[in-house]
FIPA-646244 format. One record per residue (C-alpha): residue number from 0; residue in three letters; x, y, z. Coordinates in Angstrom, 2 decimals. Layout:
residues N
+-----+------+---------+---------+---------+
!  nr ! rest !       u !       v !       w !
+-----+------+---------+---------+---------+
! NUM !  ALA !       X !       Y !       Z !
...
+-----+------+---------+---------+---------+
//
This chain:
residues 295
+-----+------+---------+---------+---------+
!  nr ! rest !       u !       v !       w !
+-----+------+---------+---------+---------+
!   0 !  UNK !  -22.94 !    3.18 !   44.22 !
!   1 !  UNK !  -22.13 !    2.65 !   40.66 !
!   2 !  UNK !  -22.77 !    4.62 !   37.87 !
!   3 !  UNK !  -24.63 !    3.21 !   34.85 !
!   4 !  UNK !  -23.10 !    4.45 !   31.58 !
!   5 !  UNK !  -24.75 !    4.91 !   28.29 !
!   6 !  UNK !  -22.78 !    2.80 !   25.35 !
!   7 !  UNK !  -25.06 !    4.29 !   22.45 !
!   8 !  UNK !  -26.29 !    7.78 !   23.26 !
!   9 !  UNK !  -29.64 !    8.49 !   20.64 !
!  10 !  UNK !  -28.37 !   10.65 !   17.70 !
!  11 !  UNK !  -28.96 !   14.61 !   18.39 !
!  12 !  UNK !  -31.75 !   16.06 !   16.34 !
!  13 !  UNK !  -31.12 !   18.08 !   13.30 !
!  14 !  UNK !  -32.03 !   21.42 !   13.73 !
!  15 !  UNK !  -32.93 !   23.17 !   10.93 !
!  16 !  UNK !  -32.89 !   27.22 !    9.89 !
!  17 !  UNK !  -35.97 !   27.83 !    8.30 !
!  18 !  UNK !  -36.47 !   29.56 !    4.96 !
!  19 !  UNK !  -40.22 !   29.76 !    4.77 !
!  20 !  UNK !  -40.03 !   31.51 !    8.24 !
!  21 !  UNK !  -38.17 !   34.24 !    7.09 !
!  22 !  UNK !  -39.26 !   37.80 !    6.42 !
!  23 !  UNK !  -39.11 !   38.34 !    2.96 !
!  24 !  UNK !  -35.98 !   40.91 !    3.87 !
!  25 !  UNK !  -34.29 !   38.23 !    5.86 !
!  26 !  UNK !  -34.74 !   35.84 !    2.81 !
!  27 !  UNK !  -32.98 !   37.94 !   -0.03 !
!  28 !  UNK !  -29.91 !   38.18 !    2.92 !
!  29 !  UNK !  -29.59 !   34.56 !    3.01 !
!  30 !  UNK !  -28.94 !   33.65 !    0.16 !
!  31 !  UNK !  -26.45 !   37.31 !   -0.76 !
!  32 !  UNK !  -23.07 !   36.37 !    0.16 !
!  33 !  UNK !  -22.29 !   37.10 !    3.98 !
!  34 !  UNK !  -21.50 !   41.09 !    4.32 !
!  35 !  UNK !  -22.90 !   41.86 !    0.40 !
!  36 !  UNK !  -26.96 !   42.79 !    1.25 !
!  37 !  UNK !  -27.47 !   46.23 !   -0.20 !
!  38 !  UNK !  -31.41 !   47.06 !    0.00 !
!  39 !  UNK !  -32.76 !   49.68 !   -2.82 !
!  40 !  UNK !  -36.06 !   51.57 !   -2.49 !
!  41 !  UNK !  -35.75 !   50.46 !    1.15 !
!  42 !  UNK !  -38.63 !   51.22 !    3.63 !
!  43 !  UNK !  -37.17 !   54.52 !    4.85 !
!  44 !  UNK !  -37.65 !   55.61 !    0.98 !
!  45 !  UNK !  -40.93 !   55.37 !    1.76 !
!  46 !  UNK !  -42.16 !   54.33 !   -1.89 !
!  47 !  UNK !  -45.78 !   53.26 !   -1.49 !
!  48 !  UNK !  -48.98 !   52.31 !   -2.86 !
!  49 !  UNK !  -51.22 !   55.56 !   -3.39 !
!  50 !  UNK !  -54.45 !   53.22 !   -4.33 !
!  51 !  UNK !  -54.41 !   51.19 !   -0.47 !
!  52 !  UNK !  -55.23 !   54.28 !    1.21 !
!  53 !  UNK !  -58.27 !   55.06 !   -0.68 !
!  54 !  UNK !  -59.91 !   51.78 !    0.18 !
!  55 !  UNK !  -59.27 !   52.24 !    3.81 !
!  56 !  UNK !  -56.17 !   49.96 !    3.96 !
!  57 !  UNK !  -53.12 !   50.68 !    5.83 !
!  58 !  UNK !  -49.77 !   51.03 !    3.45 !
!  59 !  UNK !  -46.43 !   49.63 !    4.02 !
!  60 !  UNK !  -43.38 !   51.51 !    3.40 !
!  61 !  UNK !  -41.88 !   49.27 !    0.89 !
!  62 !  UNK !  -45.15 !   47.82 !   -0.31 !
!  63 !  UNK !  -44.37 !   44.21 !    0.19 !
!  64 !  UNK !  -41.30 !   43.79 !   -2.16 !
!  65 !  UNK !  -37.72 !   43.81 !   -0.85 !
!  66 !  UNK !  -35.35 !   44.68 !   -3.72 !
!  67 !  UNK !  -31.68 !   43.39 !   -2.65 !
!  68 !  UNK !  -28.30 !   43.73 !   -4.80 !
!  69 !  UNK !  -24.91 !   41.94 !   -3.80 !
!  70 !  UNK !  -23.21 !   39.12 !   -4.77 !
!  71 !  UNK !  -23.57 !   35.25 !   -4.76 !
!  72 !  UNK !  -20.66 !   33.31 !   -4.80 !
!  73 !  UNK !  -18.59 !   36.48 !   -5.45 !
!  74 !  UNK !  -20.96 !   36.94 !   -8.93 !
!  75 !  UNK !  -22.71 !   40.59 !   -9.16 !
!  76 !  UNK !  -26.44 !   39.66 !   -8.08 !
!  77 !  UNK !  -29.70 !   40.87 !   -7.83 !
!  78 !  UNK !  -32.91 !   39.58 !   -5.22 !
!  79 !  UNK !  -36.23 !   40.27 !   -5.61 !
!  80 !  UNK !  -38.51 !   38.68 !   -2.70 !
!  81 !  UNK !  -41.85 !   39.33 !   -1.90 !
!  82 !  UNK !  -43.60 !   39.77 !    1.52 !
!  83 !  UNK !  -46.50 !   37.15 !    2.09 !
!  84 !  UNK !  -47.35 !   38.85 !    5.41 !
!  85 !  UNK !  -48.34 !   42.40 !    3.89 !
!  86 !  UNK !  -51.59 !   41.95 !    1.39 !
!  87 !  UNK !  -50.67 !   38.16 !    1.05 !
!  88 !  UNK !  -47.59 !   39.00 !   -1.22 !
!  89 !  UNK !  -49.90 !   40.53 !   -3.77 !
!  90 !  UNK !  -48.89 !   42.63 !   -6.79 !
!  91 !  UNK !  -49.77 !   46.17 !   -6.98 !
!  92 !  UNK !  -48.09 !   48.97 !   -9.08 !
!  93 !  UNK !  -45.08 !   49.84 !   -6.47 !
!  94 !  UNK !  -44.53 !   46.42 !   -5.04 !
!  95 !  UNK !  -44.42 !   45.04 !   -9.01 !
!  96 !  UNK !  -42.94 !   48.31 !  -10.89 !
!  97 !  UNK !  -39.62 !   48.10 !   -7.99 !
!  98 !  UNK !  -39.18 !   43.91 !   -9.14 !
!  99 !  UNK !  -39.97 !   44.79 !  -12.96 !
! 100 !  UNK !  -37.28 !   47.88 !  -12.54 !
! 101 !  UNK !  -34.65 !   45.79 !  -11.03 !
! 102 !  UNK !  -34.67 !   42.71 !  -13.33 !
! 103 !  UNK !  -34.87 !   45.37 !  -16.18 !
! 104 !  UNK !  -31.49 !   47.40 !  -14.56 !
! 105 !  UNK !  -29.73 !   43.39 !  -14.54 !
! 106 !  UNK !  -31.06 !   43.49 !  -18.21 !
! 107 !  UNK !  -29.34 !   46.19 !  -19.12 !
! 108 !  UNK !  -26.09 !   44.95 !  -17.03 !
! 109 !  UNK !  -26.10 !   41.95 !  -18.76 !
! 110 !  UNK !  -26.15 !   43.60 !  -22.14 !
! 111 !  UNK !  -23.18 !   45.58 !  -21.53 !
! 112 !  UNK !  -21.71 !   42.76 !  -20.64 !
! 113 !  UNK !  -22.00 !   42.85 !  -16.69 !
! 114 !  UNK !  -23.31 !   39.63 !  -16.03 !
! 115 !  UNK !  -25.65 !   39.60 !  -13.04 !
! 116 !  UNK !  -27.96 !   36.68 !  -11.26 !
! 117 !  UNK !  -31.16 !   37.41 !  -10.57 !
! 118 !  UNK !  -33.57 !   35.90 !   -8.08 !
! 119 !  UNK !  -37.17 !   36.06 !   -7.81 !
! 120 !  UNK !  -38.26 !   35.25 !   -4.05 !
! 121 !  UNK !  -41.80 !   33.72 !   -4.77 !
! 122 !  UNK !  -44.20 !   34.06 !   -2.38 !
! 123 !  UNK !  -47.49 !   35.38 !   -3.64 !
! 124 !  UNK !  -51.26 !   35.37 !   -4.66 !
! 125 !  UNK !  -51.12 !   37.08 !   -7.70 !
! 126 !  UNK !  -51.88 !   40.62 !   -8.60 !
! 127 !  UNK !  -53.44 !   42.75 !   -5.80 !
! 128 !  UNK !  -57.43 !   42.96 !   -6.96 !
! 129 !  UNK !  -56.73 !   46.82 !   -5.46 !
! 130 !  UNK !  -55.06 !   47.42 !   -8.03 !
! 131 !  UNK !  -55.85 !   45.32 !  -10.85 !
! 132 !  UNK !  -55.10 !   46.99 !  -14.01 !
! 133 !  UNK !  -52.11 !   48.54 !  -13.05 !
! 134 !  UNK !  -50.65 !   45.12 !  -11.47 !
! 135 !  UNK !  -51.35 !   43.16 !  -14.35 !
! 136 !  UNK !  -49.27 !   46.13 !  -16.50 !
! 137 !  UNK !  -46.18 !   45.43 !  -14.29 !
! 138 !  UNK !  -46.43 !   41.60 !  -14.07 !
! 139 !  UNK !  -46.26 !   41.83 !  -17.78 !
! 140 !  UNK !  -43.11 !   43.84 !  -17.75 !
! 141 !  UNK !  -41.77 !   41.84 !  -15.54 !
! 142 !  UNK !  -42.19 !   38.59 !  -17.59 !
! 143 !  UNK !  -40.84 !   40.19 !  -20.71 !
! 144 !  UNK !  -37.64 !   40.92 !  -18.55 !
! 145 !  UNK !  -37.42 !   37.46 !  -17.58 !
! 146 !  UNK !  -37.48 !   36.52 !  -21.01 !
! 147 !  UNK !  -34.87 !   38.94 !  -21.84 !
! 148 !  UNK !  -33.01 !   38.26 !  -19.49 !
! 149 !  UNK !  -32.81 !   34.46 !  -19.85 !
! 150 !  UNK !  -30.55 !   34.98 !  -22.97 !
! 151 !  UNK !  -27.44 !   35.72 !  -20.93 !
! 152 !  UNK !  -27.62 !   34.53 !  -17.11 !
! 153 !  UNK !  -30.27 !   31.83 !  -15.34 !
! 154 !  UNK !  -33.32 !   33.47 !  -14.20 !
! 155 !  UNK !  -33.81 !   31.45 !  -10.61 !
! 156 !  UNK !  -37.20 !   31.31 !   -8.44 !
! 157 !  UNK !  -38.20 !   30.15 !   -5.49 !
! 158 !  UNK !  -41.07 !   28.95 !   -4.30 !
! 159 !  UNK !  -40.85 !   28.37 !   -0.81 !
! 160 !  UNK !  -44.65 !   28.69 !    1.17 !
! 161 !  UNK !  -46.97 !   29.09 !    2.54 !
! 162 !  UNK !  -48.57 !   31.10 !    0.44 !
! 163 !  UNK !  -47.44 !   29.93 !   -3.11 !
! 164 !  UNK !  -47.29 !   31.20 !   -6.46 !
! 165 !  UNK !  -50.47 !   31.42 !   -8.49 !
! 166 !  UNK !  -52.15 !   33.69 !  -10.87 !
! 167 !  UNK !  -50.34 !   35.94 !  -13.22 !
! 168 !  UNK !  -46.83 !   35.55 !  -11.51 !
! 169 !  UNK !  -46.89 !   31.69 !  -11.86 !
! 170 !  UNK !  -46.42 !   32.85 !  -15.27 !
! 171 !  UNK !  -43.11 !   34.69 !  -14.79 !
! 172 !  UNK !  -42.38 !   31.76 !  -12.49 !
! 173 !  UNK !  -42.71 !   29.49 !  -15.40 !
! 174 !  UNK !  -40.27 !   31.31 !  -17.40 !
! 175 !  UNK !  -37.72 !   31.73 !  -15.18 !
! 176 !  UNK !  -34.91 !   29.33 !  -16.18 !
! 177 !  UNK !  -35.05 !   27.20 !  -13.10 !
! 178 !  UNK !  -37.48 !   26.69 !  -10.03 !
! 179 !  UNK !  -36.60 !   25.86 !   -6.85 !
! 180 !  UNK !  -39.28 !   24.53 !   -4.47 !
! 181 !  UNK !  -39.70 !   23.01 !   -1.00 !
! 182 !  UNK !  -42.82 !   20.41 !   -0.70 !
! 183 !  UNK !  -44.20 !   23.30 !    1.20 !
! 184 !  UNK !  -44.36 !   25.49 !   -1.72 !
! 185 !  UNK !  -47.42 !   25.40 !   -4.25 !
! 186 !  UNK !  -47.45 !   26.74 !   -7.65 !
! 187 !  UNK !  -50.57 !   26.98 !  -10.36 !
! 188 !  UNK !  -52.31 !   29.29 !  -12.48 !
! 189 !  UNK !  -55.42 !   29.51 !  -10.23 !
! 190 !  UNK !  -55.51 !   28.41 !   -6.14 !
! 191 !  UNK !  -57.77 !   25.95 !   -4.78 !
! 192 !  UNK !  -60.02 !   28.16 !   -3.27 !
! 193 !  UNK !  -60.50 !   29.87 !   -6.70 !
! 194 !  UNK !  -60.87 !   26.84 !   -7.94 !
! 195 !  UNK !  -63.70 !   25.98 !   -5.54 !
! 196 !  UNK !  -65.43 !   29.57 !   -5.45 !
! 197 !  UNK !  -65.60 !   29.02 !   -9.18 !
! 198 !  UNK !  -66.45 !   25.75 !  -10.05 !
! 199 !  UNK !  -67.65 !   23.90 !   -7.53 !
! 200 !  UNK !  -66.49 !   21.90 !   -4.17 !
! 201 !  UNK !  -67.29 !   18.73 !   -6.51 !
! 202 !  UNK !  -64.06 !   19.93 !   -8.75 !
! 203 !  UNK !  -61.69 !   20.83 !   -5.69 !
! 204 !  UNK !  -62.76 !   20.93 !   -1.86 !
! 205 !  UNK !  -59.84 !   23.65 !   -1.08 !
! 206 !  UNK !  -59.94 !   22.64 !    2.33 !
! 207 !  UNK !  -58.37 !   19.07 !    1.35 !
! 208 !  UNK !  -54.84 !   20.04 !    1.82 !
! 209 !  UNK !  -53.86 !   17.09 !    1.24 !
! 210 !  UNK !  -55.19 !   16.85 !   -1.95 !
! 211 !  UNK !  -54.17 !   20.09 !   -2.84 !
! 212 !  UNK !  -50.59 !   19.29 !   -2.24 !
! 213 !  UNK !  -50.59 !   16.07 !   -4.07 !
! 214 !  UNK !  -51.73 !   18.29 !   -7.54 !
! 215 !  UNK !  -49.83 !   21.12 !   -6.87 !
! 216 !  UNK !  -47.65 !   20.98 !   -4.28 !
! 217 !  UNK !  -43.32 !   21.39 !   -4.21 !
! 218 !  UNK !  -43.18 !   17.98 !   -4.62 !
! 219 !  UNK !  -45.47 !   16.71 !   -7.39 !
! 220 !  UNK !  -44.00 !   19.62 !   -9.27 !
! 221 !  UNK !  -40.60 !   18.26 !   -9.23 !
! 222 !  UNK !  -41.97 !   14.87 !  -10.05 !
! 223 !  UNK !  -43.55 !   16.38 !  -13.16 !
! 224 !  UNK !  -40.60 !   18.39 !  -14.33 !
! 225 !  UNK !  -42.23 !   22.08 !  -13.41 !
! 226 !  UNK !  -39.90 !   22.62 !  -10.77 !
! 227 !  UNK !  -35.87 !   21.82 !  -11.09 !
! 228 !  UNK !  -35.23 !   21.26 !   -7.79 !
! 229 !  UNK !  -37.17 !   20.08 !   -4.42 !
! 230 !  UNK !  -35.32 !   20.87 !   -1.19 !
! 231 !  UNK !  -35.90 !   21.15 !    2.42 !
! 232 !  UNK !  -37.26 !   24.13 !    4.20 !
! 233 !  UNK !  -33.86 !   24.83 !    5.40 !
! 234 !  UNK !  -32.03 !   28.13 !    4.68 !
! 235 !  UNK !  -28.76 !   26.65 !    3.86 !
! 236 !  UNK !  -30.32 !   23.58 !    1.51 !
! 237 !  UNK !  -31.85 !   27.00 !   -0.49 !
! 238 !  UNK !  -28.57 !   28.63 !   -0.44 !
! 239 !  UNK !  -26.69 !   25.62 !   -2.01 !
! 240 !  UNK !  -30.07 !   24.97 !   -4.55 !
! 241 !  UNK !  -29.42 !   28.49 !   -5.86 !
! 242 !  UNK !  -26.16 !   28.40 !   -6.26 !
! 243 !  UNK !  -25.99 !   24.50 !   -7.77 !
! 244 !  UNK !  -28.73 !   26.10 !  -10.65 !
! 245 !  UNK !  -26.65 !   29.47 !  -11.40 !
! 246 !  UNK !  -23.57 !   26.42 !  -11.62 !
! 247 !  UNK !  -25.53 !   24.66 !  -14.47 !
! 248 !  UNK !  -25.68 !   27.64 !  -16.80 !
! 249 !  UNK !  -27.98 !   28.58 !  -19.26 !
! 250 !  UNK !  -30.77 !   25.48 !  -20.32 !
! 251 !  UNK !  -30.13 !   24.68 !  -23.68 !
! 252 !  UNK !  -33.97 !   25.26 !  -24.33 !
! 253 !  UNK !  -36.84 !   26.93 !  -21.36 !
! 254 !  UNK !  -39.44 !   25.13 !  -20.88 !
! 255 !  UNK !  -41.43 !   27.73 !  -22.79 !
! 256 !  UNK !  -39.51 !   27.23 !  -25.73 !
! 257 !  UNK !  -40.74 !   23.17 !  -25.68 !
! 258 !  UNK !  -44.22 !   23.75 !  -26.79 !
! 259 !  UNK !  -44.37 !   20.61 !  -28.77 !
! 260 !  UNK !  -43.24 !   18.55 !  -26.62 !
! 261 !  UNK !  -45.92 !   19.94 !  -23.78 !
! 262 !  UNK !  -48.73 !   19.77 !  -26.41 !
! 263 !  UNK !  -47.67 !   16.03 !  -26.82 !
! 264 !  UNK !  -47.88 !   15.34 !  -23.15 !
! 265 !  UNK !  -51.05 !   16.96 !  -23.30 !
! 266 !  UNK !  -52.72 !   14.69 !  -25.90 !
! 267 !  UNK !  -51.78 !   12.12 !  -23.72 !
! 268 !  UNK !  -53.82 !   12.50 !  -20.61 !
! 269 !  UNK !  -57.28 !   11.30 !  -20.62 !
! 270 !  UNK !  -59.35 !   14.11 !  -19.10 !
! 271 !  UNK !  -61.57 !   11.46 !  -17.27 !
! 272 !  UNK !  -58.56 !   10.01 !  -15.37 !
! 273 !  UNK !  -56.10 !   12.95 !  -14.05 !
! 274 !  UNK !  -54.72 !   11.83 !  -10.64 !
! 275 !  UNK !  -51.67 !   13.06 !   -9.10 !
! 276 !  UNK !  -50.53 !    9.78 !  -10.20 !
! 277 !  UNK !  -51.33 !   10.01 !  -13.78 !
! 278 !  UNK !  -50.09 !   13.60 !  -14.06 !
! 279 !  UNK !  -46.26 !   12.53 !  -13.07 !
! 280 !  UNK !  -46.72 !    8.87 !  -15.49 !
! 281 !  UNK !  -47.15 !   11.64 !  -18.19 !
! 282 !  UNK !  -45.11 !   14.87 !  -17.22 !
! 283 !  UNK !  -42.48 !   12.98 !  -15.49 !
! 284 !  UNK !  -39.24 !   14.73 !  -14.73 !
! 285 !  UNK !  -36.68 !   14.54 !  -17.25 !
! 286 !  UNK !  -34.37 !   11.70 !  -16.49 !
! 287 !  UNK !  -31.10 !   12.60 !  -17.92 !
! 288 !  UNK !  -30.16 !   16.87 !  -17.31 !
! 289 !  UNK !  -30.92 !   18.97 !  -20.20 !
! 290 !  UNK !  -27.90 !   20.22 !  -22.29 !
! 291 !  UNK !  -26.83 !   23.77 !  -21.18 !
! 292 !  UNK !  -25.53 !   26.22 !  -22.87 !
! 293 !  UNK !  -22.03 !   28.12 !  -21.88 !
! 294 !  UNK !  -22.72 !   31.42 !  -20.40 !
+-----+------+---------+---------+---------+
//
């Protein structure tokens, strides 16, 4: 009896590690050096929300933000993720008062001439309606320490999914120095079913995720220069994204200090024809890398 033999064996499929699958704590690891991961105001701290209980809603110890120091690529760094799964990643006074805190502690590193990377670990709604007032007071903070910071060291984000980055933190994700998206990740002011609730089904049927994706998914945000880098839901293709942006240095100018160049994109969209299409013929990404500056 012989034995047949197989002369071309199919390829083994790649298996992937997934980033978006990740608890928010298991995130800010990754992407810390091996052996660095040093958690502050950790659950056992026991720093919560004292507004949840009132309104009947069960608290989590760390409030849904995981605040991370350690190193990345032997650098001094700092993490900031936030946890979809508790109060879909919303912002409340703790969760946003421990991220505002520790970009402002890297601020004041980086002025004495300490340099540390921050990360912001997108993954969030926008402020926790809870908590309103006192959310939007600490998203604020935490976008004038972005902006501070950005003077010495890359602010990097990520927005990975499923939950996205809208409201008042797709602010601060706009001025962080570089974004990092997968095509899973979404990122705009308002979120389609806002959109909907709002205005209409005839301006957005939310539950057209295709659609959705096309205007403001990972992808079309690349296309249209928003985002600086598109990569794979796979833990190590964030890992190398992250470091490859803290690599480039400083940008030579945010895209919040290019407001005449966005105003002239602006002008030239015809309000009666915006397609997904249309949107990247006009906001196209950048060609040629911007200039950096030396850190």
């Amino acid at each position: 009896m012989s034995t047949a033999t197989i002369q071309n064996p199919p390829p083994m499929p790649v298996l992937r590690d997934s980033f978006i699958e990740l608890t928010a704590r298991e995130r800010a690891r990754a992407l810390l050096d091996a052996g660095t991961f040093r958690e502050l105001l950790g659950p056992f701290d026991r720093i919560e929300s004292p507004w949840l209980p009132l309104q009947g809603i069960v608290c989590q110890a760390d409030d849904g933000a995981v605040i991370a120091r350690g190193t990345i690529d032997g650098q001094p760094a700092v993490v900031a993720a936030i946890e979809s799964a508790f109060q879909g990643g919303s912002i409340g006074e703790v969760s946003g008062s421990k991220i505002a805190a520790a970009l402002e502690l890297a601020l004041r590193d980086c002025e004495r001439g300490k340099i540390v990377r921050p990360v912001v670990l997108f993954e969030t709604g926008g402020v926790r309606l809870q908590e309103a007032n006192l959310g939007l007071a600490v998203i604020a903070e935490m976008q004038a320490a972005i902006v501070a910071l950005r003077r010495y060291v890359p602010v990097v984000g990520v927005i990975a999914g499923m939950v996205g980055c809208f409201g008042g933190m797709s602010l601060a994700a706009g001025l962080c120095s570089y974004l990092i998206a997968t095509k899973q990740g979404r990122l705009g002011m308002n979120g389609p079913e806002v959109i909907e609730q709002e205005a209409g089904i005839e301006e957005l049927d939310s539950s057209d995720r295709r659609r959705v994706w096309q205007m403001i998914g990972g992808e079309q945000r690349a296309a249209t220069g928003l985002a600086d880098a598109l990569v794979d839901d796979d833990t190590h293709a964030v890992q190398a994204a992250v470091r490859d942006v803290f690599a480039r240095g400083v940008p030579a100018a945010h895209r919040t200090e290019q407001v005449a160049e966005y105003l002239e994109r602006l002008a030239r969209i015809d309000p009666a024809n915006v397609t997904p299409e249309t949107m990247r013929d006009v906001f196209k990404a950048n060609e040629a890398a911007t200039p950096r500056k030396e850190q």
